[in-house]
Phi, psi and omega in degrees: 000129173279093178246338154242171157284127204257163192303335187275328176270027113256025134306291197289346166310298190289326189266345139331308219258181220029320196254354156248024172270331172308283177338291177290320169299281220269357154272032133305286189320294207299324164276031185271131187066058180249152178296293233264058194304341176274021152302295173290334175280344174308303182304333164278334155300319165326301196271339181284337157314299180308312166326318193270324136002289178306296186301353164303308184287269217305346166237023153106350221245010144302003180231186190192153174235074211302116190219147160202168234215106170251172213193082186264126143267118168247200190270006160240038174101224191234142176237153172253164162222133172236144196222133201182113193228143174303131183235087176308101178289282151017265162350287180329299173291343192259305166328319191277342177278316179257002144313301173292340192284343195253012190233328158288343159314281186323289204278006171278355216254267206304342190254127148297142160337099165305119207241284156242212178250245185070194206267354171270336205255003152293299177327310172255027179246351171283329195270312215277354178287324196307310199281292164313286158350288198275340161303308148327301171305324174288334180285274175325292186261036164269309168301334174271002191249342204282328199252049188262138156259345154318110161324276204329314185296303214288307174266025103330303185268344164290315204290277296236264191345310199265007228259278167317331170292309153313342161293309146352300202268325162336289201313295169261030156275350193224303183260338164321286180321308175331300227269327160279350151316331194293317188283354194131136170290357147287311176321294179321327215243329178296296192294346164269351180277308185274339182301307166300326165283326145355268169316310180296308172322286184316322208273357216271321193289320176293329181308310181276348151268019155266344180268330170311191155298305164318315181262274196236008176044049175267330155239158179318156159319305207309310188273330167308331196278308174301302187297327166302295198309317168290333195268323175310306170293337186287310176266016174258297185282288190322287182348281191277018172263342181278323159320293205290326190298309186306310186339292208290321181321314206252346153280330198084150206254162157325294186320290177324303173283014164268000184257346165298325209275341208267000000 
């Protein structure tokens, strides 16, 4: 039983918390002056969420411990089994927040500008509810299975869990993607790039929570903590410097076009 935190998983904790505190200082640097400024602040929030999040886990004070108590009569009397795993909560809380913020990144990149209303700007204030709804949703019963010690219970709410990621991923592989293809081979060409690393990232996760502890403990904490804490950065930090850079790459930063105009 994994019950406590070990020196090598708050080692990697602390290189979260450095590394999405980093993360958000250089995309502020990298986006400064860009027209399209919510790009950077999203993206910067992403990781400045993650940051504090980590530092939550790394001092310890982000976990919990789930145990639960059968309770057998035998022939010397009444015996118990306990049964009880460390569960990084945390992780859950930095998930339900910077998850829709790295998915209103993506659509603002693939969706046109709500310009007005009527049944297109209903159509799409339904589609971008839809997609955070079920994003949400994917979070939350990934967290009841984490903290399920029930077999049945636990992958049950995983089957859920993975239920709502694909509902996610329909969404922005199919009328999201339409719509940015609609703007343009540059619009186009961004938003699959980030929609594919995006997607490869995400699937890197239910795979490490059924290999984990949370799921069948086929590998340690130790190394579940380290392959999170990477993959965390990676779809966090990269993402919204590959975001902020294309933004600027395909507007043009302010400075620049007053000096073409000059």
């Amino acid at each position: 039983m994994d019950t406590f935190m070990t020196s090598t998983q708050e080692t990697w904790l602390w290189i979260g918390t450095a590394g999405m505190a980093l993360g958000a200082l250089a995309i502020q640097v990298v986006g400064h002056g860009m027209k399209e400024s919510h790009h950077r602040v999203t993206s910067f929030f992403v990781c400045a969420i993650a940051a504090c999040l980590y530092l939550l886990m790394a001092q310890g004070q982000g976990d919990i411990v789930v145990s639960k108590a059968s309770l057998a009569l035998t022939p010397l009397g009444v015996g118990a089994d306990v049964s009880a795993e460390l569960v990084y909560y945390a992780r859950y809380i930095d998930w339900v927040f910077t998850t829709p913020l790295l998915l209103i990144g993506l659509l603002t990149v693939g969706l046109k500008p709500l310009t007005g209303g009527g049944e297109s700007g209903r159509e799409r204030i339904g589609l971008v509810a839809g997609i955070v709804g079920a994003d949400v949703l994917m979070i939350l019963t990934g967290l009841f299975g984490a903290l399920s010690l029930d077999s049945t219970h636990k992958y049950v709410w995983f089957i859920v869990s993975c239920g709502f990621f694909l509902a996610v991923l329909a969404l922005i592989w199919g009328p999201v993607r339409a719509a940015a293809a609609e703007q343009g081979a540059q619009t186009a060409a961004l938003y699959n790039k980030l929609l594919g690393i995006l997607t490869v990232l995400w699937f890197i996760y239910p795979v490490l929570w059924i290999l984990g502890t949370e799921g069948t403990s086929t590998i340690s904490l130790n190394t579940e903590v380290a392959v999170f804490t990477v993959i965390d950065l990676t779809a966090k930090v990269g993402f919204g410097l590959l975001l902020v850079t294309g933004i600027k790459k395909m507007s043009g930063a302010p400075a620049a076009a007053e000096k073409s105009a000059a």
